[in-house]
N, C-alpha and C positions, 0 to 999 in steps of 0.2 A: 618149204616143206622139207625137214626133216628126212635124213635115209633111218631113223629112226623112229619113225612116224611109224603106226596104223597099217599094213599092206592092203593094197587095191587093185581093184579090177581094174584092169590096161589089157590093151591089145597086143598081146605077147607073138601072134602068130605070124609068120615070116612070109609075108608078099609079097606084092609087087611095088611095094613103097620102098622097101627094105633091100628088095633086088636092084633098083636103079640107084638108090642112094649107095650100096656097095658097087655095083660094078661102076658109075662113075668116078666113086673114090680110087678104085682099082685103075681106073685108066689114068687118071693122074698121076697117082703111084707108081701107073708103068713106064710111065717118060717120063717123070722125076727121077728116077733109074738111069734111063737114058740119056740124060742132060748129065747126071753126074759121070756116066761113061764118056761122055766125049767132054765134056770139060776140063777133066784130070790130064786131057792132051795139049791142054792151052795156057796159056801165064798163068791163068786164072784160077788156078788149083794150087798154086802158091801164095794167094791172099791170104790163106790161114796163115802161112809163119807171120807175118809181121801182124795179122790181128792179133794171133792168140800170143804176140811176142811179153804181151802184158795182155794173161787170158781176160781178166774182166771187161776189157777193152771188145775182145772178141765174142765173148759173149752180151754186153751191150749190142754191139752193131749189128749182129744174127737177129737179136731180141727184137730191135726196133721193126728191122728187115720184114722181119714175119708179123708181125704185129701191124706196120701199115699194110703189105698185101693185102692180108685178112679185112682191115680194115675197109682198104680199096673197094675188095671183090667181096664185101658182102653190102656195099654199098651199091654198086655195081645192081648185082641182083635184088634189094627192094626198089631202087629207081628202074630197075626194067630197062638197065642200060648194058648194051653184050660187049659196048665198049671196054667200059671203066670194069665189067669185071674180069675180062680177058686180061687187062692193065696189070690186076689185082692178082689174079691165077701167076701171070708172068713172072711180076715180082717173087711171088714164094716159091714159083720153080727155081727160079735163080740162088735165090738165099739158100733151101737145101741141097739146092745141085751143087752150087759154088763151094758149102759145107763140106758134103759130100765128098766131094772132088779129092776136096782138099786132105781129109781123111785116106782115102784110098791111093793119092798119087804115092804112096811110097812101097806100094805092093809091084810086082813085076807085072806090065804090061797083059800077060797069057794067063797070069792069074787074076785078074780083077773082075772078069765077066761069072768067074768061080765063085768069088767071095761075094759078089752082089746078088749070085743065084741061090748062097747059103744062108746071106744076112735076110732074100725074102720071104723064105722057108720060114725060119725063127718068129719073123714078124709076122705072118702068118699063123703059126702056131699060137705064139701068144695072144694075136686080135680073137681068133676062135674060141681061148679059154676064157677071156675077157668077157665077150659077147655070149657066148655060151650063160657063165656066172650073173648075168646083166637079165637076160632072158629066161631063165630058171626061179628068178626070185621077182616075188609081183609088191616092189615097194620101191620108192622113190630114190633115187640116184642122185637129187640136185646136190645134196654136200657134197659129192666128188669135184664137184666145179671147185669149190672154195677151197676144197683142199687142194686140189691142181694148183689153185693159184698161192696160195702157202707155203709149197712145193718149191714152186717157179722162186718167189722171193727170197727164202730161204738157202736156196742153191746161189742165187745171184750174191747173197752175203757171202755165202762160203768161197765162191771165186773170189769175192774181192779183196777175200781174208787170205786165199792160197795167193793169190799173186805176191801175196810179199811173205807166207808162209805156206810152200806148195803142199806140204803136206793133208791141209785142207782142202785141196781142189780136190782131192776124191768126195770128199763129202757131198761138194758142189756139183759134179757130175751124178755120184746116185740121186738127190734130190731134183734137178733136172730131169732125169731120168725117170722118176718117181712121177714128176708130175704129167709127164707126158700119157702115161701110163695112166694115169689118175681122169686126166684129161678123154684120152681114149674111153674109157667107162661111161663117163658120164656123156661123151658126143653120142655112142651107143644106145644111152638110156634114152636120149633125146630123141634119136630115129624108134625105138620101140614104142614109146609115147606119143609119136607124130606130131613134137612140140618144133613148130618150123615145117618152111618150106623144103624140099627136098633138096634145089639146089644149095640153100643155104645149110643143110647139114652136112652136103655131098663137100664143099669145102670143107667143114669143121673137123668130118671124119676125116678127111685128105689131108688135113693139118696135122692131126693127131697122129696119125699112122705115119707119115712123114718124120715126124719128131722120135717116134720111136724107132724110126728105120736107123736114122742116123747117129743113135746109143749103141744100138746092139753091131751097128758096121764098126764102132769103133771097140766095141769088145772083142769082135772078131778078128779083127788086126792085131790086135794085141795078143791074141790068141795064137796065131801065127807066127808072130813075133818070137813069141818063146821057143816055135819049134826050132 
């Protein structure tokens, strides 16, 4: 179906479907946070230079990262297994914590809990307009998936093209960027429609929002940067 299709009647009003699948998202979000705060104190926040030494390399290896978690942990939840998708949760906490980390270690210690509390702000703001724009219009969302994933491929060409001409890694990063964003939309449209279990949107929207956190923290350093 078309986001240019016909609009239709959907259960646009915000309950208690809508309440758990955000505040579980939010809890994940908020020790995702947390994982990236204490990791930036360990080796492990220095994984970025040599991933991203050759970026397409390190964007591969994130890709994969978050792509089996998700896999993992939504496998996890239709087997009805709290193992495997604990497994699967872990995995993505790492991959954007590790990220994360890795982005932030080069702010001073006393300012890092500042910039994590400004980059949640922003992502906050933005999911509300997102969700907001999602929920105001009563017509089908599904092409934002395909375009996410456009997005995603598109980007990943761009890094592979900036690695030996950086100039283009901007483009690679806003398309990235794009689809995360893209992505978020359509995880939204998905909880409005009640397509899915909860927990399995409670991931998707946690992925999503995640991926977005981890764009606008590096805008933000960069922002900083210049001062």
């Amino acid at each position: 179906m078309s986001s240019l299709e016909t609009p239709h009647d959907t259960g646009r009003g915000f309950g208690s479907r809508e309440a758990a699948v955000i505040g579980g998202a939010s809890v994940l979000m908020a020790v995702n946070v947390a994982v990236m705060y204490l990791v930036v104190a360990t080796p492990l926040a220095a994984l970025n230079d040599a991933l991203f030494a050759y970026p397409i390399v390190g964007v591969l290896v994130y890709g994969a990262a978050i792509t089996v978690g998700q896999m993992i942990a939504e496998r996890g939840i239709s087997g009805d297994s709290t193992g495997l998708a604990l497994v699967g949760t872990v995995v993505l906490q790492l991959a954007f914590g590790v990220f994360g980390a890795g982005v932030l270690r080069f702010a001073p210690r006393d300012a890092q809990l500042p910039i994590l509390g400004v980059t949640a702000i922003v992502v906050a703001l933005l999911t509300a307009v997102i969700a907001g724009y999602v929920y105001v219009r009563s017509k089908s969302f599904e092409s934002w998936g395909s375009y996410a994933n456009y997005a995603f491929i598109g980007g990943i060409v761009a890094v592979a093209i900036g690695t030996f001409v950086p100039p283009v890694l901007l483009a690679g990063f806003v398309l990235i960027f794009l689809g995360f964003m893209l992505r978020l939309g359509w995880e939204i449209w998905k909880v409005r429609d009640r397509r899915g279990s909860v927990a399995l949107q409670t991931i998707g929207v946690y992925i999503a929002v995640a991926g977005v956190f981890v764009h606008v923290l590096q805008l933000v350093m960069r922002v900083l940067a210049r001062r």
